[in-house]
Structure formats: structure tokens, C-alpha cells
N, C-alpha and C positions, 0 to 999 in steps of 0.2 A: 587272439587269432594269429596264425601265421599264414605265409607264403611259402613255397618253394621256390627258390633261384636255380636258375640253369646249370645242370649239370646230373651228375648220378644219384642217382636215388636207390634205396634199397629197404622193405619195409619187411620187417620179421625176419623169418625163412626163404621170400620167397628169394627168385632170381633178381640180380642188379638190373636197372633199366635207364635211361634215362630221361629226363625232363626238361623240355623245352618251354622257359615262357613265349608267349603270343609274338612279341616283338624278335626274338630272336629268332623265333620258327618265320615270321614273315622274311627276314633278311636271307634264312638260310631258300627259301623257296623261290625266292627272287635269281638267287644266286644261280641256284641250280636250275631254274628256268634259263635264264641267260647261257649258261654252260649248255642245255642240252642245245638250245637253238642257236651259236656260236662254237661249239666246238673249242678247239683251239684256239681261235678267235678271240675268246673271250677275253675280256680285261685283266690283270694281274692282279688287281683287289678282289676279285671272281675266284680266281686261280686260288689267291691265300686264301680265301676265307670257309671256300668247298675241304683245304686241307686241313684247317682248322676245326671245320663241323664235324673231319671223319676223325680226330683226335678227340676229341667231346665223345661222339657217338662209340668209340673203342675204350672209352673211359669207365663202364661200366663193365670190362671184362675184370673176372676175377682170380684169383690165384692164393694160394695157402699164404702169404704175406700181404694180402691186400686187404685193406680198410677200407668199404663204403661209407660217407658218410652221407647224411642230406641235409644241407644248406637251406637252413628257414630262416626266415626273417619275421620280426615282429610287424605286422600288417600295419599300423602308425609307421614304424621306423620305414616306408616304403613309399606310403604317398603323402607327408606330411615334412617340409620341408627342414631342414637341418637346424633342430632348435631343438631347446628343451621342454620335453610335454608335458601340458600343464595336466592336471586331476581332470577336467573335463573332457580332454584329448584322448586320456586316457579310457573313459571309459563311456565312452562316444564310442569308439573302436572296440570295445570288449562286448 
């Protein structure tokens, strides 16, 4: 089984789009809550990271030389700490 990590995704033909896991969507709405209700205001890790999320988010535009790819990960290699997986690890998760 795999996961998707954050970033652009594109499956078949359709259009590129992207993918948000849980934690990074929660960071990104936090952000952008503090931004709408501070304005200006807002802290400069706010600031970066709002300009970060619209560089993510423009990351799925496309063009005659650009490559989609999607970033999966083996679902052990994800929440099973940094070691090597024994046969029942393995298929515990499969």
C-alpha cells in the first residue's frame, strides 16, 4: 500500500492537481486563518509560509516541458520508525 506526500499529483490524462496531506493542510489553514485575521500584522513565519503554500499550489501548473510526478511512499516506510522491516512488518502492512 502506498501514500501520497504533499505535493502534485497527476493521474492518467486528467489535469495536474494537488495534494495536501492532513498535517500540512492543518499548518496551511492555521496560517491562513492568522493572515486573514491580522492582515499585515501577521507574523513573518505566516508571511513565508502563505508564500510557500502558493508555490506548492502553482506547482501543478503545466506546460510542453513539465513532468508531473506523484510522490508515494511505501505505507511501513511512513509510520514505522527508521529500521529495517522485518517479513512480519512487511506484511502486517500489505
Amino acid at each position: 500500500m502506498e501514500r501520497p506526500e504533499t505535493g502534485a499529483m497527476k493521474f492518467g490524462n486528467d489535469y495536474a492537481g494537488v495534494f495536501l496531506r492532513g498535517d500540512t493542510a492543518l499548518h496551511a489553514s492555521h496560517c491562513i486563518q492568522e493572515y486573514l485575521t491580522h492582515g499585515s500584522l501577521a507574523g513573518p513565519i505566516t508571511k513565508a509560509y502563505i508564500n510557500q503554500l502558493a508555490a506548492l499550489l502553482g506547482s501543478c501548473a503545466e506546460g510542453p516541458d513539465t513532468i508531473i510526478e506523484n510522490h508515494l511512499k511505501e505505507y511501513p516506510e511512513c509510520i514505522l520508525p527508521k529500521k529495517e522491516l522485518s517479513i512480519a512488518d512487511i506484511l502486517k502492512y500489505n
